[in-house]
MARSEBA-181390 format. One record per residue: residue in three letters; residue number from 1; x, y, z of N, C-alpha, C, CB in turn. Coordinates in nm, 4 decimals. Each point is the difference from the previous one (the first is absolute). Glycine has a CB too. Layout:
N
r;k;n.px;n.py;n.pz;ca.px;ca.py;ca.pz;c.px;c.py;c.pz;cb.px;cb.py;cb.pz
ALA;NUM;X;Y;Z;X;Y;Z;X;Y;Z;X;Y;Z
...
# end
This chain:
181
r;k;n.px;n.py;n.pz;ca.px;ca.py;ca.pz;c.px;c.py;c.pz;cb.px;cb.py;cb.pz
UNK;1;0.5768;-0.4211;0.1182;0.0507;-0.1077;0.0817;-0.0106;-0.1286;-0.0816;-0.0674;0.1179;0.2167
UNK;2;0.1386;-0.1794;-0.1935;0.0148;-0.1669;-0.0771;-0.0199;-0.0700;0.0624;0.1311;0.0095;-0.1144
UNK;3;-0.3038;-0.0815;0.0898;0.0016;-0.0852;0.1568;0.0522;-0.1395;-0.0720;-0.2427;0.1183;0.1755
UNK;4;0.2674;-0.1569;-0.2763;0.0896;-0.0987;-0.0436;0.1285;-0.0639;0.1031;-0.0715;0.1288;-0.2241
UNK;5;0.1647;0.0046;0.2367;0.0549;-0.0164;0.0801;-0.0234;-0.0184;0.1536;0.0733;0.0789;-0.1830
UNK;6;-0.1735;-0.0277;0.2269;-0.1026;0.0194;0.1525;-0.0581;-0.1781;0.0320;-0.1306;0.3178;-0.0758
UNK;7;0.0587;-0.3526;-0.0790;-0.0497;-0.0998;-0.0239;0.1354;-0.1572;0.0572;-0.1816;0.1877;-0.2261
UNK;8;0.3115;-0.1224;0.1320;0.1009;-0.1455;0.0107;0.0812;-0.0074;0.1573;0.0652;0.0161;-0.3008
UNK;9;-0.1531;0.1185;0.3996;0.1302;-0.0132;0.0935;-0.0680;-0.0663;0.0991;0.1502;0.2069;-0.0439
UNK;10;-0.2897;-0.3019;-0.0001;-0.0610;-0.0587;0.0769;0.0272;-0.1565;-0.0440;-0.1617;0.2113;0.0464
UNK;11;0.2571;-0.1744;-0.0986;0.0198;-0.1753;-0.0832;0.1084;-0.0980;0.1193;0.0135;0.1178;-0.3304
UNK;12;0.0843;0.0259;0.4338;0.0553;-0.1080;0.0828;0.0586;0.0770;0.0982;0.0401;-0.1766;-0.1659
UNK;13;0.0092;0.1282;0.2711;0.0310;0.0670;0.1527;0.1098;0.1090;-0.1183;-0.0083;-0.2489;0.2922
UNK;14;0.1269;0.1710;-0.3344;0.0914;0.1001;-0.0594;-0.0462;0.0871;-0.1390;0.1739;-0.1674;0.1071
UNK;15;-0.2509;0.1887;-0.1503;-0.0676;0.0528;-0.0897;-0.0559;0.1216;0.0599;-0.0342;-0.2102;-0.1126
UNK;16;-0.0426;0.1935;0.2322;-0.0279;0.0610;0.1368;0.0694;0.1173;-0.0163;-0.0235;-0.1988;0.1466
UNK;17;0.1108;0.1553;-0.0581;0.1217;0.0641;0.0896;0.0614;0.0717;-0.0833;0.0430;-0.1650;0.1513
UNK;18;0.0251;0.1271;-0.2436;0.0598;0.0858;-0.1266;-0.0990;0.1113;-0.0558;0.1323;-0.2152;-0.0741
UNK;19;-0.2619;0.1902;0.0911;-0.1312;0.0776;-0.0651;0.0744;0.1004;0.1035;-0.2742;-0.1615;-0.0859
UNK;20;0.2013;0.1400;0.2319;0.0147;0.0971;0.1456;0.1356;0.0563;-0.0089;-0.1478;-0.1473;0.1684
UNK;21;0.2541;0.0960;-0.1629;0.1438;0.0364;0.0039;0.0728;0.0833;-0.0684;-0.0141;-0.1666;0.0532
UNK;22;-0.0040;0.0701;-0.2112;0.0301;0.1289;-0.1334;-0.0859;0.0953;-0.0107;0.0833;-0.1421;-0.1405
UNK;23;-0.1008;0.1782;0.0011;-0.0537;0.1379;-0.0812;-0.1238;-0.0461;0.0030;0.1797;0.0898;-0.1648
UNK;24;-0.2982;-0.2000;0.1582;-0.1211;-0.0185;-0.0260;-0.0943;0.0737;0.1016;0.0764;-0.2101;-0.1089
UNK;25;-0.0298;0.2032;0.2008;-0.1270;0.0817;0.0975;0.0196;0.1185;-0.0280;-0.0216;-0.1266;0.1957
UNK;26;0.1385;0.1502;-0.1917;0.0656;0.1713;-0.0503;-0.1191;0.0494;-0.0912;0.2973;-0.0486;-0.0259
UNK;27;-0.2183;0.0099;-0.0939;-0.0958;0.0038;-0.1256;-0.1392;-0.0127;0.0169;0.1690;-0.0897;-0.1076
UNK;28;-0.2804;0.0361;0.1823;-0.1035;-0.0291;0.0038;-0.0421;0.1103;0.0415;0.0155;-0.2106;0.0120
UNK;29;0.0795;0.2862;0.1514;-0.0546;0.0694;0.0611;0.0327;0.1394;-0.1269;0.0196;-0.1467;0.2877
UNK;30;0.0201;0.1969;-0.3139;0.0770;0.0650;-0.0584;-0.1524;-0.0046;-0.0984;0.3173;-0.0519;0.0629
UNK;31;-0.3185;0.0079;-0.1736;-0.1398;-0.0497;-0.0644;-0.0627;0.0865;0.1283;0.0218;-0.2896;-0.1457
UNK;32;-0.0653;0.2118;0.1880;-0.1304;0.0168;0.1253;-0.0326;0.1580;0.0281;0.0888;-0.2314;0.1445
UNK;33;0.0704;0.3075;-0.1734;-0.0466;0.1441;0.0799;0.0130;0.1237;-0.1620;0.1473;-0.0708;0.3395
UNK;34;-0.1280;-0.0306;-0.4184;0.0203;0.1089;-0.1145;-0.1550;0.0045;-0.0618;0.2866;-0.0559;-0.0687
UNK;35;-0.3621;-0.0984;0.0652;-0.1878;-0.0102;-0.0088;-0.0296;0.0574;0.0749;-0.0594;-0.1778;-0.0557
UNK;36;0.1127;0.2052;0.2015;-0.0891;0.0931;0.0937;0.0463;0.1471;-0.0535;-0.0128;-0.1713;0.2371
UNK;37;0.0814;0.2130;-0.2628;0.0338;0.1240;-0.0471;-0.1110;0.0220;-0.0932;0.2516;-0.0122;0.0324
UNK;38;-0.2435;-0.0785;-0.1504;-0.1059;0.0234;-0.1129;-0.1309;0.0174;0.0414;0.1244;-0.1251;-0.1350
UNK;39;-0.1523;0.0485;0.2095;-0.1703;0.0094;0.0508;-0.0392;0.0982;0.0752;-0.0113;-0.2090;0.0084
UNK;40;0.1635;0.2860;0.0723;-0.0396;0.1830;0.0804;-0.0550;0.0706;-0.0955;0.1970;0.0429;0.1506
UNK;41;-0.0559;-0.0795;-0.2496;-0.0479;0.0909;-0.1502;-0.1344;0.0186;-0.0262;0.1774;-0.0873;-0.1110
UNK;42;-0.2018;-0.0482;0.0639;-0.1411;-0.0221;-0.0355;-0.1475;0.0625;0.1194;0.1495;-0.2375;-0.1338
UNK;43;-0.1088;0.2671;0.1948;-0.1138;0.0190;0.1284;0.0242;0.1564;0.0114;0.0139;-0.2558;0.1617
UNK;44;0.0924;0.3114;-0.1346;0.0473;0.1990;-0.0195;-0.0435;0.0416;-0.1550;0.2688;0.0013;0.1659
UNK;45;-0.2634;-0.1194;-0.2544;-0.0525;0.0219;-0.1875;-0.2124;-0.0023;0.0569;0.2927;-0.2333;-0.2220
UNK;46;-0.3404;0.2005;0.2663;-0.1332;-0.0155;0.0383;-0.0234;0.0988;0.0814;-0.0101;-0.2189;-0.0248
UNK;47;0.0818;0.3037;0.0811;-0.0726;0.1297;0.0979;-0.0444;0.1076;-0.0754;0.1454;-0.0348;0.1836
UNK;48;-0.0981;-0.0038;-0.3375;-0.0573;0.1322;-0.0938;-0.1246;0.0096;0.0121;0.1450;-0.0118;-0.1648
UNK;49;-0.2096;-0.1400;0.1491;-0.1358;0.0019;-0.0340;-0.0810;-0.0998;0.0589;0.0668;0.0921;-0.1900
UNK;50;-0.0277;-0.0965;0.3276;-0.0661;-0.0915;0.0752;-0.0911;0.0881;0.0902;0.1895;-0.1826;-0.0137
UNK;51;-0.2693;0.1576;0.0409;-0.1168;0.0729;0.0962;0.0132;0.0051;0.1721;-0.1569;-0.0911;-0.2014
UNK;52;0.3098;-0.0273;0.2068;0.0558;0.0145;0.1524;0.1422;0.0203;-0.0348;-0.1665;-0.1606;0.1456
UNK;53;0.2131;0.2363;-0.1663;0.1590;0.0035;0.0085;0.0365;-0.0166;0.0838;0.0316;0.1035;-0.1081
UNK;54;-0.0446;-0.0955;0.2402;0.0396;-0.0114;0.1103;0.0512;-0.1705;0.0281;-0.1641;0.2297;0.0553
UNK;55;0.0687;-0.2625;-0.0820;-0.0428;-0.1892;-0.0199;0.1226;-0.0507;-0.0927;-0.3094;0.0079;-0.0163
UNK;56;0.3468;0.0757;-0.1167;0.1089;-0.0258;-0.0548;0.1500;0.0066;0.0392;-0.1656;0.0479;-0.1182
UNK;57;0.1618;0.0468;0.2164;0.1350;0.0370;0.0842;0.0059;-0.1253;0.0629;-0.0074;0.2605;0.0509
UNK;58;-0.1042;-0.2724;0.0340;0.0224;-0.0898;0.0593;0.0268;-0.1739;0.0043;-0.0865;0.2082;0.0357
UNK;59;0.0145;-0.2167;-0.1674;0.0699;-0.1209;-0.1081;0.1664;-0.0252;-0.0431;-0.2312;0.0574;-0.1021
UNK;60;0.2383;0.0737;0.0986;0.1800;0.0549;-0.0901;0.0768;-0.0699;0.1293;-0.0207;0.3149;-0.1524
UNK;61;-0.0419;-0.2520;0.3008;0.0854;-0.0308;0.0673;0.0538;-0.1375;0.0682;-0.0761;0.2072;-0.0080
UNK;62;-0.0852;-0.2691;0.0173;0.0141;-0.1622;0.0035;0.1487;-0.0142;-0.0882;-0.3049;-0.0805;-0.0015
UNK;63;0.2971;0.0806;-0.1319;0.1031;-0.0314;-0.0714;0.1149;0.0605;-0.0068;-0.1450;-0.0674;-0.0874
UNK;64;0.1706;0.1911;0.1522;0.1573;0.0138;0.0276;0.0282;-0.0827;0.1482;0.0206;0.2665;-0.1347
UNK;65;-0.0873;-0.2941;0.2344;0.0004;-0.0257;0.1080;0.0344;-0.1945;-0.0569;-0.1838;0.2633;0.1443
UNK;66;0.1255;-0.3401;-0.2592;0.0566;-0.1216;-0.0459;0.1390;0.0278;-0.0901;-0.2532;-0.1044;0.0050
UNK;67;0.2416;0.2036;-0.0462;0.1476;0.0054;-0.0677;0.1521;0.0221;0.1295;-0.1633;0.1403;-0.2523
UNK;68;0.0896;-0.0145;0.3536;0.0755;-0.0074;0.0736;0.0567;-0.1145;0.0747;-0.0902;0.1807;-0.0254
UNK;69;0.0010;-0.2676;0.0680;0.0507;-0.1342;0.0351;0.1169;-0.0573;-0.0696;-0.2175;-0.0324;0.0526
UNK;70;0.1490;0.0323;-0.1841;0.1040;-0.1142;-0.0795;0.1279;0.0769;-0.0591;-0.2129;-0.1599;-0.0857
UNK;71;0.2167;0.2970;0.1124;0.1483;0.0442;-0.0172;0.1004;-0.0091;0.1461;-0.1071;0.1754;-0.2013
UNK;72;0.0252;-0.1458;0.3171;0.0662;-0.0153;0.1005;0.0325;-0.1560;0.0511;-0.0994;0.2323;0.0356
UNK;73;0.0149;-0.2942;-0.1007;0.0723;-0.1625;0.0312;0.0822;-0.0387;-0.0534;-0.1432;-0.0701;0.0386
UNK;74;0.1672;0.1660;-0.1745;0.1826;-0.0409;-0.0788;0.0917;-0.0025;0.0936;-0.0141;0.1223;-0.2082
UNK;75;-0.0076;0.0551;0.2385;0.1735;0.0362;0.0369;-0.0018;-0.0285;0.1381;0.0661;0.2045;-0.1634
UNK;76;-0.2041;-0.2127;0.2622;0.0901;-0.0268;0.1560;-0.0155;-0.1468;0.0130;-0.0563;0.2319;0.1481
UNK;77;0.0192;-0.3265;-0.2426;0.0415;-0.1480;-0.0001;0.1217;-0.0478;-0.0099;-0.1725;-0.0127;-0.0781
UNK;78;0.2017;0.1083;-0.0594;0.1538;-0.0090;-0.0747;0.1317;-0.0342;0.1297;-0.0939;0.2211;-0.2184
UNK;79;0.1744;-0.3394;0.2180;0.1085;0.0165;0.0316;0.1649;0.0913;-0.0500;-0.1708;-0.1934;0.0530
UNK;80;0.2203;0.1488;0.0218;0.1146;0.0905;-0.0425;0.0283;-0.0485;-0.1545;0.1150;0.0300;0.2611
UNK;81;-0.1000;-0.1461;-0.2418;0.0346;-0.0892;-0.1666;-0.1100;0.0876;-0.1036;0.0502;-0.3134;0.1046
UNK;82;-0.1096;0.2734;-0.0614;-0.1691;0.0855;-0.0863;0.0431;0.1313;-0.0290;-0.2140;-0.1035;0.1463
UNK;83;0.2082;0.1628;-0.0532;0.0758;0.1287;-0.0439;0.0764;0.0365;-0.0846;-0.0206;-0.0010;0.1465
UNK;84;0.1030;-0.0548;-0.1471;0.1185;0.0057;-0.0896;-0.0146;-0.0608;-0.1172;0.1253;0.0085;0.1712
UNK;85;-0.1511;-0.1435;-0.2107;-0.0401;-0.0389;-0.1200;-0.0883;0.0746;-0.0665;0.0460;-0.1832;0.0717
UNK;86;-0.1754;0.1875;0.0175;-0.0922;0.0655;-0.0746;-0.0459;0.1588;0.0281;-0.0614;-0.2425;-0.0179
UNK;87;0.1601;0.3270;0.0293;-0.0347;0.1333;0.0449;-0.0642;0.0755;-0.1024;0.1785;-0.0033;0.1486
UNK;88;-0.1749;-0.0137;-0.2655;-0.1044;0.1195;-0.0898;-0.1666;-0.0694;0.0840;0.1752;0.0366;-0.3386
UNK;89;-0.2068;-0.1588;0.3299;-0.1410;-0.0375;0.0157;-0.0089;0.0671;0.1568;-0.0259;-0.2528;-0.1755
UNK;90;0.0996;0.2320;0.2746;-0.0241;0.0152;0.1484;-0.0071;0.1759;0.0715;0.1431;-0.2662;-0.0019
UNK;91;-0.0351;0.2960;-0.1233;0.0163;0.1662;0.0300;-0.1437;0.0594;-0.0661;0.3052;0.0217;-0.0260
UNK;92;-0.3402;-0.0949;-0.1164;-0.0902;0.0479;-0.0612;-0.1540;-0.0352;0.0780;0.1769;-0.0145;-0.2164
UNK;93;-0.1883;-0.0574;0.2791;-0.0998;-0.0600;0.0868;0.0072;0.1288;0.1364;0.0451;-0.3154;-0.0885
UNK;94;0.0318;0.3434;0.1554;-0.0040;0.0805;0.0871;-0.0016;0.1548;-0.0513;0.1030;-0.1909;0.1314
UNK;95;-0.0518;0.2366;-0.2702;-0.0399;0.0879;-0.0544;-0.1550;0.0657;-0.0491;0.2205;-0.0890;-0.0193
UNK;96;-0.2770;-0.0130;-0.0345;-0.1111;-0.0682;-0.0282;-0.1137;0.0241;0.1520;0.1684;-0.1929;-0.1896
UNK;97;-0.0973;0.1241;0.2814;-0.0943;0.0249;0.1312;-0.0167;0.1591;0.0429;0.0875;-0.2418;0.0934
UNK;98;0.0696;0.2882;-0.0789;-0.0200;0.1315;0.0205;-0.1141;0.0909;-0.0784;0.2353;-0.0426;0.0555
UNK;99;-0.2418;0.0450;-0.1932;-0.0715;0.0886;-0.0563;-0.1738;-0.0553;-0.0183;0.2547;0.0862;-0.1165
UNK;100;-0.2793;-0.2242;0.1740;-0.1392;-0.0431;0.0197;-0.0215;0.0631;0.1268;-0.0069;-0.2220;-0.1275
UNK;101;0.0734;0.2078;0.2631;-0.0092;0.0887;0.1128;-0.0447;0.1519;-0.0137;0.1705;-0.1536;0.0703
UNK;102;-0.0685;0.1988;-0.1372;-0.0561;0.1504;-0.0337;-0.1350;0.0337;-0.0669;0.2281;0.0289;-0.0234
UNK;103;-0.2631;-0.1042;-0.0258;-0.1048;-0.0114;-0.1041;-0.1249;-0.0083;0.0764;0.1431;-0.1161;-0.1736
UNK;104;-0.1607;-0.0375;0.2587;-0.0847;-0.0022;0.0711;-0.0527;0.1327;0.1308;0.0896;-0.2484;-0.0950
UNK;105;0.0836;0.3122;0.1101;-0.0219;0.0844;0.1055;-0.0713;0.1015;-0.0036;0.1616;-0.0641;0.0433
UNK;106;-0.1471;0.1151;-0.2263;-0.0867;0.0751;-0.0589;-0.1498;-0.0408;0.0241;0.1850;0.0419;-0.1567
UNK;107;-0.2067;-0.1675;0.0820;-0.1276;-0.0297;0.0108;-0.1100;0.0132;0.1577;0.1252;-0.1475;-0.2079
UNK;108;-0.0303;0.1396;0.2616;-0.0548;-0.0073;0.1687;-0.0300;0.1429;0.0318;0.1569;-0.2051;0.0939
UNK;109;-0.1191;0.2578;-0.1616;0.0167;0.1501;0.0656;-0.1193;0.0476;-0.0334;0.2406;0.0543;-0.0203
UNK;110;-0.2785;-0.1191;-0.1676;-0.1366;0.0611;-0.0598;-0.0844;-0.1123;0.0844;0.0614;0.1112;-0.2835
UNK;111;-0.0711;-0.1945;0.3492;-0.0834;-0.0991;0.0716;0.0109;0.1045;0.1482;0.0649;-0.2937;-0.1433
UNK;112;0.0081;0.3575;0.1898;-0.0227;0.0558;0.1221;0.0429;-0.1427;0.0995;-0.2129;0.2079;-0.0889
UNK;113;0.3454;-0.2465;0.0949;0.0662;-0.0594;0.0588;0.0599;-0.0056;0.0506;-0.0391;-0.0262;-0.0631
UNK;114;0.1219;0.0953;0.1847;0.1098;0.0780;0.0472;0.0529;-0.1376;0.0408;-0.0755;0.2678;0.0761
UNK;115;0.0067;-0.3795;0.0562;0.1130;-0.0435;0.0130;0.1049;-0.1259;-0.1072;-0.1341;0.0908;0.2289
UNK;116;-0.0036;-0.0541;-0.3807;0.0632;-0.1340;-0.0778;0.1001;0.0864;-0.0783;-0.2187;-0.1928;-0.0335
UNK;117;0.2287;0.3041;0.0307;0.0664;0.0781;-0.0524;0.1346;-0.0338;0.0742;-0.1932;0.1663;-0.0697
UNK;118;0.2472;-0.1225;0.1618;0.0691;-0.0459;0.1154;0.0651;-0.1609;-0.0592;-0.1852;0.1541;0.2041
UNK;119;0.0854;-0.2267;-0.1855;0.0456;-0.1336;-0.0338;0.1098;0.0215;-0.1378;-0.2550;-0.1240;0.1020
UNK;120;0.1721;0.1431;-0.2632;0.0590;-0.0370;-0.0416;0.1530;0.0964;-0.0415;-0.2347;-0.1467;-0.0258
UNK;121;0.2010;0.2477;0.1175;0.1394;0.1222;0.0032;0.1423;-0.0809;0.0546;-0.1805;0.2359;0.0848
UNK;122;0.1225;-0.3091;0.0590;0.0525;-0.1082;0.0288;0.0787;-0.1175;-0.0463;-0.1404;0.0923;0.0739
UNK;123;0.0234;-0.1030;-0.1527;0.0913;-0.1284;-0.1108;0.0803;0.0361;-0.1012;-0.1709;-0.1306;0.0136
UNK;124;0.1421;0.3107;-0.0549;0.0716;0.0214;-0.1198;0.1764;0.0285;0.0568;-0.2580;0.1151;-0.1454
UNK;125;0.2415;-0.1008;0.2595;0.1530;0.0549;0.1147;0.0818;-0.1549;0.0118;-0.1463;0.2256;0.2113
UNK;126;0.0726;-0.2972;-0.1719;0.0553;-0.1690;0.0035;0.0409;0.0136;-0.1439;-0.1730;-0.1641;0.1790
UNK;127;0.1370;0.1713;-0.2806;0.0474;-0.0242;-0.1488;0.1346;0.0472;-0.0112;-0.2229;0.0272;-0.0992
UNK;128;0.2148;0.1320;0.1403;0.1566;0.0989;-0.0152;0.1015;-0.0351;0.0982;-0.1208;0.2089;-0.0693
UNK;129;0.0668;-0.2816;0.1855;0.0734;-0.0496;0.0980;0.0929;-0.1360;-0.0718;-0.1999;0.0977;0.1976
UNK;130;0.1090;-0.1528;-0.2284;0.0388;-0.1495;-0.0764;0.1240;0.0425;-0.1231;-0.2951;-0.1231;0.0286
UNK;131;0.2305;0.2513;-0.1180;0.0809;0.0281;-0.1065;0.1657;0.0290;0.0853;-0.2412;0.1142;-0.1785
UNK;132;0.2096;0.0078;0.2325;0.1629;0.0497;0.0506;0.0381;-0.1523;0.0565;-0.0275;0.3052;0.0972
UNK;133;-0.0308;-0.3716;0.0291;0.0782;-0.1076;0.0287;0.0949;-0.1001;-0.1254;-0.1971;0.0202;0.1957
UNK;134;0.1151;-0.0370;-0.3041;0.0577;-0.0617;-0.0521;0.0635;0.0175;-0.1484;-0.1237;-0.0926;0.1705
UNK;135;0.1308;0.2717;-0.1950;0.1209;0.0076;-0.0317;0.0704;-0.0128;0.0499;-0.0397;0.0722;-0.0829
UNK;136;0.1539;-0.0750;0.1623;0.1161;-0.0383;0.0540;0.0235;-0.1546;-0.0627;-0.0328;0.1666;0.2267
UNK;137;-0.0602;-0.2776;-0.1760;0.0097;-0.0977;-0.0533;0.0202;-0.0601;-0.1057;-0.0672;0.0372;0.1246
UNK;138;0.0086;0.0269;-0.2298;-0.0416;-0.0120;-0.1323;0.1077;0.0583;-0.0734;-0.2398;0.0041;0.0445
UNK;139;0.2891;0.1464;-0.0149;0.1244;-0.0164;-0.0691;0.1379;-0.0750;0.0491;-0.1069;0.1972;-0.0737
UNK;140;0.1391;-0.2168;0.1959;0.0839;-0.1150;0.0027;-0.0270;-0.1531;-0.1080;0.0145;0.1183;0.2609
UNK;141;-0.1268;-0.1627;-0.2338;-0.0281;-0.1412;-0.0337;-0.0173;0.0314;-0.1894;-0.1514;-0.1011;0.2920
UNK;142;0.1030;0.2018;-0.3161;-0.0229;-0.0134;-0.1306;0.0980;0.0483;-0.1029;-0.2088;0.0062;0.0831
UNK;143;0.3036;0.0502;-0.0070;0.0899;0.0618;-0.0525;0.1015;-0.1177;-0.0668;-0.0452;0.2125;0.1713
UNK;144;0.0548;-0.3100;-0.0831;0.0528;-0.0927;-0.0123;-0.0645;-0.1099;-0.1401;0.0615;0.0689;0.2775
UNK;145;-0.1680;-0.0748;-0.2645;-0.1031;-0.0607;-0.1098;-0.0220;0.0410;-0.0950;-0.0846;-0.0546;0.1165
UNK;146;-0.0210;0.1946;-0.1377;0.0397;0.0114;-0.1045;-0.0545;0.1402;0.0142;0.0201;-0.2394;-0.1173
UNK;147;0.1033;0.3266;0.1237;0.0257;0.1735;-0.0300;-0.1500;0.0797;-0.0380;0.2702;-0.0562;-0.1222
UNK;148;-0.2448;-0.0602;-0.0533;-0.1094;0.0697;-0.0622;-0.1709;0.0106;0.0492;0.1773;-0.0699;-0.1737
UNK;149;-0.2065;-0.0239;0.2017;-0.1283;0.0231;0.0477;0.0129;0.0584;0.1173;-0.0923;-0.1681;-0.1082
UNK;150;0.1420;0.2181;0.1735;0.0368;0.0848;0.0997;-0.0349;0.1090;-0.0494;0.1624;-0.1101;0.0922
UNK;151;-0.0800;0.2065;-0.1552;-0.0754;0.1099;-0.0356;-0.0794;0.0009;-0.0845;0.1336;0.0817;0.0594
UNK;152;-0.2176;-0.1673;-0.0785;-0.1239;0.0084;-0.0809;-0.0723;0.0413;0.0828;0.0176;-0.1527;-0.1472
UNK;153;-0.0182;0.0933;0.3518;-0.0858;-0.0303;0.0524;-0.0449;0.1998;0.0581;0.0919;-0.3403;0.0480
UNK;154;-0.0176;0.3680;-0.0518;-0.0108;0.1342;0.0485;-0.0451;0.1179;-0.0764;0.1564;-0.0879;0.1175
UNK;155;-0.1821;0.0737;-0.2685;-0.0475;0.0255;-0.0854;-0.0722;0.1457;-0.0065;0.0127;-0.2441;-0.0087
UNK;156;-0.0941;0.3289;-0.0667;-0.0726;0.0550;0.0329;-0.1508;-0.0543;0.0244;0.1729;0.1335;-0.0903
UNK;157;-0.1734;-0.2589;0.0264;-0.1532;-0.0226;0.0444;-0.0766;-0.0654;0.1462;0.0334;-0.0228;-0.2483
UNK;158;0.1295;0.0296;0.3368;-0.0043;-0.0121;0.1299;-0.0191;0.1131;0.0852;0.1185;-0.1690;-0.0533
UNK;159;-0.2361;0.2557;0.0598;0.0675;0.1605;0.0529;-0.1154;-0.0715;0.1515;0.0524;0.2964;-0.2832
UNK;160;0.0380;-0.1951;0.4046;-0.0383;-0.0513;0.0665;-0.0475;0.1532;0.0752;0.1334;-0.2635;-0.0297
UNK;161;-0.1822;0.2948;0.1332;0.0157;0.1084;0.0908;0.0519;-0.0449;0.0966;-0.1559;0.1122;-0.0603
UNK;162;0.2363;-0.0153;0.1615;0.0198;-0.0312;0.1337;-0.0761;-0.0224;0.0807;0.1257;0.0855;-0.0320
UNK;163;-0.0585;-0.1126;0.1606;-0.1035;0.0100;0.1546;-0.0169;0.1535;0.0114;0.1049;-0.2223;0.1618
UNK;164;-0.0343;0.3155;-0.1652;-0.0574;0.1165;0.0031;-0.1268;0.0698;-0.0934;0.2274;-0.0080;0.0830
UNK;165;-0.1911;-0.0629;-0.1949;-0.1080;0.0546;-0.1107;-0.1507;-0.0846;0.0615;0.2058;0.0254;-0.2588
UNK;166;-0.1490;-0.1334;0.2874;-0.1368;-0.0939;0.0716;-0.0511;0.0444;0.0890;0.0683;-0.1712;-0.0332
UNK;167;-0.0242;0.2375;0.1382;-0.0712;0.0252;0.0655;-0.0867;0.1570;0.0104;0.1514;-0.1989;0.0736
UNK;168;-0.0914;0.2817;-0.1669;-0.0583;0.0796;-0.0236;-0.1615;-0.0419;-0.0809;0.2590;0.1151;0.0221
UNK;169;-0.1851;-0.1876;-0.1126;-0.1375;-0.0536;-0.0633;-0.1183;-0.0529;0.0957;0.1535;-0.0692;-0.1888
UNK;170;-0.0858;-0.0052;0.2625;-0.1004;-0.0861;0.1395;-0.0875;0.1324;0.0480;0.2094;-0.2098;0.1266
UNK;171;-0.1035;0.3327;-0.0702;-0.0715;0.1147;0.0516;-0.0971;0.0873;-0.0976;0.2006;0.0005;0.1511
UNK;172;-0.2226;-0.0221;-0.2477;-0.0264;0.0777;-0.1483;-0.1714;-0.0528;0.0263;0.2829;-0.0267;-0.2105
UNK;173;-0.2595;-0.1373;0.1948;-0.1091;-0.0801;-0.0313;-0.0892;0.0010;0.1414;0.1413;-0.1532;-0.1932
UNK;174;-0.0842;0.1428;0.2923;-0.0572;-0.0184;0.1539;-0.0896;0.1603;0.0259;0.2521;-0.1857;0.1106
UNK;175;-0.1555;0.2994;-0.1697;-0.0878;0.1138;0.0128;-0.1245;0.0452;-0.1432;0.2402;0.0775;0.1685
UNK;176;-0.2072;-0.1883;-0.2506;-0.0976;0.0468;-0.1152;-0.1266;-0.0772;0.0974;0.1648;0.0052;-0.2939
UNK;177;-0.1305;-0.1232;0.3124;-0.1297;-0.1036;0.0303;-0.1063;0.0885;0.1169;0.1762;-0.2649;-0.0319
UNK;178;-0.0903;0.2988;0.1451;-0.0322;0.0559;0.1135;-0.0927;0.1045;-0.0821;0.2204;-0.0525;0.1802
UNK;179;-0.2166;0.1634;-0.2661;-0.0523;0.1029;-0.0351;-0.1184;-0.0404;-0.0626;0.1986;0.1157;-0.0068
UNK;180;-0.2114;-0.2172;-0.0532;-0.1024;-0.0377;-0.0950;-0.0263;-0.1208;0.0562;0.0614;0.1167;-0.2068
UNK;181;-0.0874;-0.1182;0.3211;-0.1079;-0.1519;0.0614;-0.1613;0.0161;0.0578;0.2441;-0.0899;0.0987
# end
């Protein structure tokens, strides 16, 4: 994160607003959930040889649970304009959320969590909900803009599962937890 920039958007109401409005909060948050990513890392890297692993899960998850924030405040902040200008960051932000959801859902499951499990199964369905909604959008508007980053956005390093695959998974994880609580 560049608090340089964080630092100058306190220099004036419109400095502000342009911070809040444009790419700067974006970017900050964006920052915000890729350090929280690193620091899960860092905390699931410590269950090798920590004397509470458990304690470490539960660290990891604090920090997908701050990353999750700051990816889901991209894309359901994002206006339509937003959208469209900036759809690799907003799609990639809700992409991004989806697979921290899954992640955590995992983690909950080895925590013996059913109904946070639930939760973040929840949030990972809002993500695919959000995605299909706004393809439709996205290729109208971007098609028009610009083609190419269009099919960049769909890529293979976008793989997604369905709601069907999700919820099998939901049922997968809900009956592992149940067995081993």
């Amino acid at each position: 994160m560049d608090f340089n920039i964080i630092v100058s958007a306190a220099e004036s109401y419109n400095k502000l607003k342009g911070f809040i409005e444009g790419e700067g909060l974006k970017d900050a948050l964006y920052s915000i959930g890729s350090n929280e990513l690193e620091a899960a890392k860092m905390a699931i890297n410590n269950t090798d040889f920590s004397q509470n692993p458990l304690r470490e899960v539960e660290l990891a998850v604090g920090h997908l649970q701050s990353a999750h924030a700051a990816f889901s405040s991209i894309y359901k902040r994002a206006n339509d304009i937003q959208r469209g200008y900036h759809f690799n960051r907003v799609f990639d932000a809700a992409y991004h959320d989806f697979c921290v959801s899954i992640v955590m859902a995992l983690c909950y499951s080895y925590l013996h969590e059913p109904m946070l499990i639930t939760q973040s199964l929840e949030d990972a369905k809002y993500c695919l909900t959000f995605k299909d909604e706004q393809e439709g959008f996205y290729t109208t508007f971007l098609t028009i803009l610009n083609p190419a980053q269009w099919a960049s956005m769909f890529d293979d390093a976008h793989v997604w599962i369905d709601k069907e695959e999700l919820s099998t998974f939901k049922s997968n994880l809900l009956k592992i937890t149940s067995q081993h609580s």
